[in-house]
N, C-alpha and C positions, 0 to 999 in steps of 0.2 A: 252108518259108519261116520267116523270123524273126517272132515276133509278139511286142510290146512292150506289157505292160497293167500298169494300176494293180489290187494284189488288192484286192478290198472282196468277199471269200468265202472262208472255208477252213471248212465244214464238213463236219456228219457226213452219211455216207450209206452205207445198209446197213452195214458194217463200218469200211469205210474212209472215202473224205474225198471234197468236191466241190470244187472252187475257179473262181472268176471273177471276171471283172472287165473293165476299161476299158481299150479300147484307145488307147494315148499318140498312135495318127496319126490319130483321129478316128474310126475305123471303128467302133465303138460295143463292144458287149459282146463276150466272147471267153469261152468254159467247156473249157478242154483238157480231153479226155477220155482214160483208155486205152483198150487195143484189146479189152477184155471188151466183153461183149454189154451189162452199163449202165453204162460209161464208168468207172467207180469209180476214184478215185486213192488209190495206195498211199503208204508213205514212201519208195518210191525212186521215185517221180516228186513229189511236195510237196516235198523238201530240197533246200535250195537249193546251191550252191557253196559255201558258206558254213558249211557243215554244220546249220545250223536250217531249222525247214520254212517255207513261206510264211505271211504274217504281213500282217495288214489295213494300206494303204497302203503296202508293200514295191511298187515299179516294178520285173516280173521281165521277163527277156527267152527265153523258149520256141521250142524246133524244132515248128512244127506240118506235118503232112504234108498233109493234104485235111480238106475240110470234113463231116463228119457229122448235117446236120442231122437230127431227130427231130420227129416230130408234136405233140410238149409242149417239144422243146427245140429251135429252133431254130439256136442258139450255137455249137454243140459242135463243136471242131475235134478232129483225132485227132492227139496228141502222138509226134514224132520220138523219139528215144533220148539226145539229149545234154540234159546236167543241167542244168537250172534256172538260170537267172543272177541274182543281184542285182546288178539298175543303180544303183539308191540308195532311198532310201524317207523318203517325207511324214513333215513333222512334221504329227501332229494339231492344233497350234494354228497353222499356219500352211496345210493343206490346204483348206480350201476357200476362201483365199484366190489358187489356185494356177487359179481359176477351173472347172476340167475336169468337176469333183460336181455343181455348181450347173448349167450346162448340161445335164445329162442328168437332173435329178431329175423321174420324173415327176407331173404335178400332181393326179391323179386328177379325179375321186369314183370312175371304175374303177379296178382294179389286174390287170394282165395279163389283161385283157379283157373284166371282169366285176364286181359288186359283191359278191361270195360267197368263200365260203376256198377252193373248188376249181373245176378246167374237170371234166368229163365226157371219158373220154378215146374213148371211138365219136365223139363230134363232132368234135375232132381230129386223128383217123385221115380226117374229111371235108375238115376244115379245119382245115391246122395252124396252130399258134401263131404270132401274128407275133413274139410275145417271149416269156420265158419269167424274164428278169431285169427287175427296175426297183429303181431307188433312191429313196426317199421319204425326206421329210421327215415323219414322224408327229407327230400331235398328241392330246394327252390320253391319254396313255400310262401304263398298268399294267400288270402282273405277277400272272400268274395260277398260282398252280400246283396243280397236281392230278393227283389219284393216278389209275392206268394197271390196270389186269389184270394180277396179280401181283406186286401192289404197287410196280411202277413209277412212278417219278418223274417227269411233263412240265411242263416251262414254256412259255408263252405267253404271248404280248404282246395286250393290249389297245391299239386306238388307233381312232384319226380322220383319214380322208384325205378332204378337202374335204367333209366333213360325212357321210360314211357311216365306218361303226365295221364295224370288222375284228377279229378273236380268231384269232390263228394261232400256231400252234408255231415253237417257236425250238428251232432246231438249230446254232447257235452254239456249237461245247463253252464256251471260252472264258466266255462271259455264262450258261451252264447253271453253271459251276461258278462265277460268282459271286455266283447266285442261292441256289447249294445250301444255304446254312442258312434263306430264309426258308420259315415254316410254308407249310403246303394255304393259301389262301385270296387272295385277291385286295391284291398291293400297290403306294401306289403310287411314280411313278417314282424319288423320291426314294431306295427303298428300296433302286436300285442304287448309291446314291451321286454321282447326279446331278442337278448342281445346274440350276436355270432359265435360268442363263447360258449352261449348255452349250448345243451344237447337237446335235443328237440324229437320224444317220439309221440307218434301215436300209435291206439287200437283200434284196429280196422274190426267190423262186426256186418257180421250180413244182418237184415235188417226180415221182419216177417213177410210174405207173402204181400205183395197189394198190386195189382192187377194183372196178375201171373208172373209179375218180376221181382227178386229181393235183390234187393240194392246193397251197397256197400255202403258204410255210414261211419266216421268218423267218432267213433264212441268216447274216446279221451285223450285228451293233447295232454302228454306230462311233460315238466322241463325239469330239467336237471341240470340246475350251475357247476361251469365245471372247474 
């Protein structure tokens, strides 16, 4: 079948890419996956007709074959073979005028079921996820970065959703490389270049399985001037 969604996700995962988003006839969240064993999207399934890959707020139109849910991801449809369509794509300063963001943000003080950065995935294999994506409005938002095992690079977002504080990785390439020069340490939101006017969401994404926990992971900062 045809499925029509707003992207608000093109990130990393394992090697290749993850992408999701909003379905334009109301059905809610949509994560095309391929037919590997953890869905992983390559660049011949992310580029569009267009020849560029999908792009936050791009409205794409996909072959999806049957539905693949999982215990941590409920979303996941498994993608047909014809390439990507762009229908047309949101301006940021007039996108969540367009109504569709605001409807689905959700308000917390939980985030995908819980007030922690991860589920336990044996409790999931009991009871899966009822979701696996949300979109927030964060507040009191910082930038954290710090070094990894092998001196790796991660960033992480600090915030507040309805008064509990969350610390989780951003996997965004995009906002990873527009953080890449600031130092180790905690900064704040300003430091992306974002001003208090802006509107500021992210998509929160539960993240695959890795040592019996899936974590919540900052898939995509979008702003929206307002």
């Amino acid at each position: 079948m045809d499925a029509v969604f707003i992207c608000l996700a093109n990130s990393r995962k394992l090697s290749g890419r993850c992408v999701a988003g909003l379905r334009t006839d109301g059905g809610g969240w949509i994560r095309p996956v391929s037919h590997e064993e953890s869905g992983t999207l390559w660049p011949r399934h992310y580029t569009l007709n267009d020849g560029r890959e999908a792009r936050l707020l791009d409205v794409i139109e996909v072959v999806v074959t049957s539905p693949r849910p999982e215990p941590h991801q409920p979303e996941n449809w498994v993608l047909g073979e014809r390439r990507w369509r762009l229908v047309r794509r949101l301006e940021p300063a007039t996108a969540w005028k367009a109504g569709v963001l605001g409807e689905f943000l959700a308000p917390g003080p939980y985030l995908l079921g819980n007030r922690t950065d991860r589920l336990d995935y044996s409790t999931l294999l009991e009871s899966p996820a009822r979701s696996s994506l949300a979109l927030i409005e964060p507040a009191g938002v910082s930038w954290d970065i710090i070094g990894q095992f092998g001196g790796r690079r991660q960033t992480r977002a600090r915030f507040q959703l309805s008064g509990v504080t969350y610390n989780l990785s951003v996997t965004d390439q995009n906002w990873e490389q527009r953080l890449s020069k600031l130092s180790y340490g905690i900064h704040p939101r300003a430091a992306a270049g974002i001003s208090q006017q802006d509107r500021l969401l992210f998509t929160v994404s539960l993240g695959e399985p890795f040592k019996g926990e899936c974590y919540k992971l900052v898939a995509a900062v979008l702003v929206l001037p307002q």
